[in-house]
Residue frames relative to the residue before (quaternion, step in Angstrom):
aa qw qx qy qz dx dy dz
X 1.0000 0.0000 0.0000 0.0000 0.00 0.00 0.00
X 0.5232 -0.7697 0.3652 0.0194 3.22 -1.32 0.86
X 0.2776 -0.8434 0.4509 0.0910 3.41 0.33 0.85
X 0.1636 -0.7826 0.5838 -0.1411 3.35 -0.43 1.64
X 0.4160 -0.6712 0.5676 0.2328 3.79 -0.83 1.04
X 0.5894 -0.5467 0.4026 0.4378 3.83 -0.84 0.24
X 0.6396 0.5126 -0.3330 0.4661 3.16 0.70 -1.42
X 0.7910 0.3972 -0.2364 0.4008 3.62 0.65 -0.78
X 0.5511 0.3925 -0.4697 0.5671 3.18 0.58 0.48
X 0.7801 0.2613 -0.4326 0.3688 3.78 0.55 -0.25
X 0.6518 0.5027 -0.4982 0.2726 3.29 0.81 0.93
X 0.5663 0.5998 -0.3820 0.4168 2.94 1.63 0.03
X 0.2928 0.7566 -0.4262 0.4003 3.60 2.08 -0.27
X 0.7131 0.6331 -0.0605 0.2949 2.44 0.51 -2.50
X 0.6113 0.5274 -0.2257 0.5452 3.80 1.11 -1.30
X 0.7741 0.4308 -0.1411 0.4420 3.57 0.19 -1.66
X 0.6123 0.4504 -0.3876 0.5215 3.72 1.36 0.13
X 0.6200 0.4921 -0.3992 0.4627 3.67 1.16 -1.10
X 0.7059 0.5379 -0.2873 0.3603 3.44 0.68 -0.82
X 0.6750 0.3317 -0.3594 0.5525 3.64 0.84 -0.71
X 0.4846 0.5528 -0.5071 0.4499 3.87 0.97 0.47
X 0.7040 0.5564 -0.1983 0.3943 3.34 0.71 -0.52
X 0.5645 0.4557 -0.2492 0.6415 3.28 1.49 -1.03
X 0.6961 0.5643 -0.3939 0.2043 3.58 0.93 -0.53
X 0.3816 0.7501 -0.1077 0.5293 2.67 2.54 -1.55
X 0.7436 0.3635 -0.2477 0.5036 3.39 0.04 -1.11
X 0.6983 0.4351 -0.3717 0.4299 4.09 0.35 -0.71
X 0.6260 0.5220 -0.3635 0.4511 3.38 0.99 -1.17
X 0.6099 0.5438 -0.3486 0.4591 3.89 0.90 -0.97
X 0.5803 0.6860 -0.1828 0.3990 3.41 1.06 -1.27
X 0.6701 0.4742 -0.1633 0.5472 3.55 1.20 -1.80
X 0.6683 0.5491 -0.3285 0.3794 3.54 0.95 -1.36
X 0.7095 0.4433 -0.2735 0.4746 3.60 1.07 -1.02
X 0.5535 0.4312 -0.4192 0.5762 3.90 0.73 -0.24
X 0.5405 0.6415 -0.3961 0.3735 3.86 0.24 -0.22
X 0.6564 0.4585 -0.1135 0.5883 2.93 0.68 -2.60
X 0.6334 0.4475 -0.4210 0.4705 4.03 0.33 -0.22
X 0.9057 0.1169 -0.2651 0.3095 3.03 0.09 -0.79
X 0.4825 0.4931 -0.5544 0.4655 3.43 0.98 0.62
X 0.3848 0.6075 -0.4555 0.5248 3.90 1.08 0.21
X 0.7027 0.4456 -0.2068 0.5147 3.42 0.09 -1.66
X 0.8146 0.3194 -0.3385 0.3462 4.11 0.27 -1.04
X 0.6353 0.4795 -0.3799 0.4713 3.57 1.70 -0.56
X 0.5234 0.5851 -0.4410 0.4349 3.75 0.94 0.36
X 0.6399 0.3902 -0.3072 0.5864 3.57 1.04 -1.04
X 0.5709 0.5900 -0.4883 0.2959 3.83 0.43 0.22
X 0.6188 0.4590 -0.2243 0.5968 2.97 1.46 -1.64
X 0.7279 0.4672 -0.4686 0.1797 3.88 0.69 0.17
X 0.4867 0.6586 -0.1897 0.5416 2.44 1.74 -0.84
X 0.7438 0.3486 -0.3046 0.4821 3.97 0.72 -0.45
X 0.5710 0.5752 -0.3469 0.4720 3.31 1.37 0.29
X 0.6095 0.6104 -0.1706 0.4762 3.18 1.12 -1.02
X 0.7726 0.1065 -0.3118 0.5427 3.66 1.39 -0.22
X 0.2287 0.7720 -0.5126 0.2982 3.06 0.80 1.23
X 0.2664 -0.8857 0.2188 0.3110 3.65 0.03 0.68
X 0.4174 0.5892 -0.5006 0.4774 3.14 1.81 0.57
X 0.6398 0.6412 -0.2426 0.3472 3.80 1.02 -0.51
X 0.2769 0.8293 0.0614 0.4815 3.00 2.44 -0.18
X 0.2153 -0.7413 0.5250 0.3583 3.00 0.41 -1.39
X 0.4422 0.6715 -0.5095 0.3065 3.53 1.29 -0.08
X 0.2953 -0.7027 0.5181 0.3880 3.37 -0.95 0.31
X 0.5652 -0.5579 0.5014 0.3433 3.40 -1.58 0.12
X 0.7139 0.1951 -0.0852 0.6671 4.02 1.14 -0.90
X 0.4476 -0.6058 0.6577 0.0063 3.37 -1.81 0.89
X 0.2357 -0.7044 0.6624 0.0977 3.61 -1.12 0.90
X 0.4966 -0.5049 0.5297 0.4668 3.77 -0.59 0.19
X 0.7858 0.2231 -0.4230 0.3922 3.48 -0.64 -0.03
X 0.5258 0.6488 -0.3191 0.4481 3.90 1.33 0.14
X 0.7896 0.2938 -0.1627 0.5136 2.86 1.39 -1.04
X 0.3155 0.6324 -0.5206 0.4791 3.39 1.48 0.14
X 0.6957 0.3968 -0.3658 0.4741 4.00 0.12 -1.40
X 0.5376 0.5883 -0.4565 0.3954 4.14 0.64 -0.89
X 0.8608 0.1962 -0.0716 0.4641 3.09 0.23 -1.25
X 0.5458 -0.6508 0.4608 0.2572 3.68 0.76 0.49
X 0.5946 0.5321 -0.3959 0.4545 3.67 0.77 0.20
X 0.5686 -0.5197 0.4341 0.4670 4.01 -1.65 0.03
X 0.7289 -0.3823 0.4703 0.3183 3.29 -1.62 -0.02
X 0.5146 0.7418 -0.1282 0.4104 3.07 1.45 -1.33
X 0.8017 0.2245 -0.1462 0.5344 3.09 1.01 -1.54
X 0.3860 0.6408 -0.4848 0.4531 3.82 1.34 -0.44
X 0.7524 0.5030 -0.2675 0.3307 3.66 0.46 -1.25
X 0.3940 0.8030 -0.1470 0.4223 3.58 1.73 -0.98
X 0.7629 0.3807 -0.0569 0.5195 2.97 0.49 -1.90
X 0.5069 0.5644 -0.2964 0.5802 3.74 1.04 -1.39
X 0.8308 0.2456 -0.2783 0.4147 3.65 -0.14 -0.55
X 0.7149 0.5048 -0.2149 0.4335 3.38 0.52 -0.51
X 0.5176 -0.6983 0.3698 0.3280 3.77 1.73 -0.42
X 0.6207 0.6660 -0.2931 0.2920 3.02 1.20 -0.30
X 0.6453 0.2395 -0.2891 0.6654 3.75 1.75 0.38
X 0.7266 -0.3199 0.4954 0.3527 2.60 -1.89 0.63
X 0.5717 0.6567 -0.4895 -0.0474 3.64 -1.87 0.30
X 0.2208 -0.6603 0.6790 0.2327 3.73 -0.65 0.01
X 0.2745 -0.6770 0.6803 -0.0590 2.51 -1.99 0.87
X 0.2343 -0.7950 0.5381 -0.1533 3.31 -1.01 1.58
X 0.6979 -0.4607 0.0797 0.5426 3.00 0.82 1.67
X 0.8156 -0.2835 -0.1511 0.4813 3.89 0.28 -0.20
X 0.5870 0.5695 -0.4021 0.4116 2.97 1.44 -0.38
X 0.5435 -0.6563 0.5134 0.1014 3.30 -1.93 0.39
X 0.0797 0.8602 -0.4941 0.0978 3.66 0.35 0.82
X 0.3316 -0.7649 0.5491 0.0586 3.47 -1.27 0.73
X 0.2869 -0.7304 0.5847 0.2057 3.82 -0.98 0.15
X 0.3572 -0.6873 0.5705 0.2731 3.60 -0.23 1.63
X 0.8062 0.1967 -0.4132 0.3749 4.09 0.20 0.30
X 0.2633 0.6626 -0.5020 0.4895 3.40 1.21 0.69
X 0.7125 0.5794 -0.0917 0.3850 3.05 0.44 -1.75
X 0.7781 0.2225 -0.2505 0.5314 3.60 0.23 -1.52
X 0.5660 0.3624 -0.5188 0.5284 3.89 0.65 -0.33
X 0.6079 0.3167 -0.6168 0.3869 3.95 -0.57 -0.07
X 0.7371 0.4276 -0.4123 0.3222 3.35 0.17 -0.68
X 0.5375 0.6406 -0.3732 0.4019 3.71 0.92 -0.08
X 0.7795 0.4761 -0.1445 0.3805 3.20 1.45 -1.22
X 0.7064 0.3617 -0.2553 0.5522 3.12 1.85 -0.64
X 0.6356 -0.5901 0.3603 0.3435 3.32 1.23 0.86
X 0.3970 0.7169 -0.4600 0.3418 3.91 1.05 -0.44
């Protein structure tokens, strides 16, 4: 057995405390950064998860073709085309083709009661 002066032994006390401060420092820094991940990692699956019931995220589309919106609304092309001429739906046009805004659409249909 080794013989250890007081003073020496409280500085090696003194050492073996600074050091398990450090190891403490260094886990706590350690904990802080696995945290900041995973509260990264859970505020990402929010924004997926709040995408995912988005209804463009879906597959719904955002715009109608006339023969798309013929099947939407259960009616002929024929009559999709009718309405297009006459003003009586929502639509924009894109050089020739005819195109529709699914919320154009479902609000007109709120308004004319349809």
């Amino acid at each position: 057995m080794v013989k250890i002066s007081e003073a020496r032994r409280k500085q090696l006390l003194e050492l073996i405390e600074e050091w398990m401060d450090k190891q403490d420092e260094v886990d706590l820094s350690q904990s802080r950064l696995l945290l900041n991940q995973e509260e990264k990692k859970a505020a990402s699956q929010v924004n997926i998860d709040t995408i995912s019931q988005d209804s463009y995220a879906t597959n719904e589309k955002a715009m109608f073709t006339v023969k798309e919106l013929s099947s939407y609304l259960c009616v002929s092309q024929d009559c999709i085309y009718a309405m297009v001429r006459e003003k009586q739906i929502p639509y924009v046009r894109v050089r020739r083709r005819i195109l529709f805004h699914r919320d154009s659409i479902d609000s007109w249909l709120k308004t004319t009661g349809l």
